[in-house]
Every structure is written in structure tokens, then in C-alpha cells.
C-alpha angles and dihedrals in degrees: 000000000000132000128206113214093194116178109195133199103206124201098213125051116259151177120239107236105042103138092169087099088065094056088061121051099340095060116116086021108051113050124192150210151183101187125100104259143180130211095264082053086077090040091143096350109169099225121097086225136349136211127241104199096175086052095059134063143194108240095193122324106297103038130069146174116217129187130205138183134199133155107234096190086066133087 
């Protein structure tokens, strides 16, 4: 199980919390949740990598950090 701390700086101004863009071209390759979750919760999850969208945060308007999750023995 690995899991991806990503901070982003974004060009554009946005709001945390946003999953439309999961449901475009992200969708079947990006997962979400809100849930509080552990590692043994994405033992051979589907999804290529999940978000984990209680585990980020929006540190002003234009950076973000982002987590996600995927279990690289699966599949």
C-alpha cells in the first residue's frame, strides 16, 4: 500500500473539495472518499488510485494538498 502526499500550486483560483473533475477524464482511474480510512481499508481496491478527499486540504486558494491512496501489490 502506497500513499501519495501531493501539494499542489494551482493557476487558476479553486475550492477544496471540487470532485467534478473525477467524474471527466479522471473517471474509472481516479476513486474517492470522504470516509476516514487506513491503509488495510484499499487491500485490492479496483481503482488505480483513490482520493482521499478528509485527508487534503486547501491551503489558500491556489494551493492544495492533495492524498491518494493505491495498493500497488494488486491487480
Amino acid at each position: 500500500m502506497l500513499v501519495v502526499d501531493l501539494t499542489c500550486h494551482l493557476k487558476k483560483p479553486a475550492r477544496y473539495g471540487n470532485e467534478e473533475a473525477l467524474k471527466g477524464p479522471l473517471k474509472n482511474i481516479v476513486g474517492h472518499t470522504e470516509h476516514q480510512v487506513v491503509s488495510s481499508d484499499f487491500n485490492s481496491d479496483t481503482d488505480p488510485s483513490t482520493f482521499d478527499a478528509g485527508a487534503g486540504i486547501a491551503l489558500n486558494n491556489h494551493s492544495v494538498k492533495l492524498i491518494f491512496w493505491y495498493d500497488n501489490e494488486f491487480g
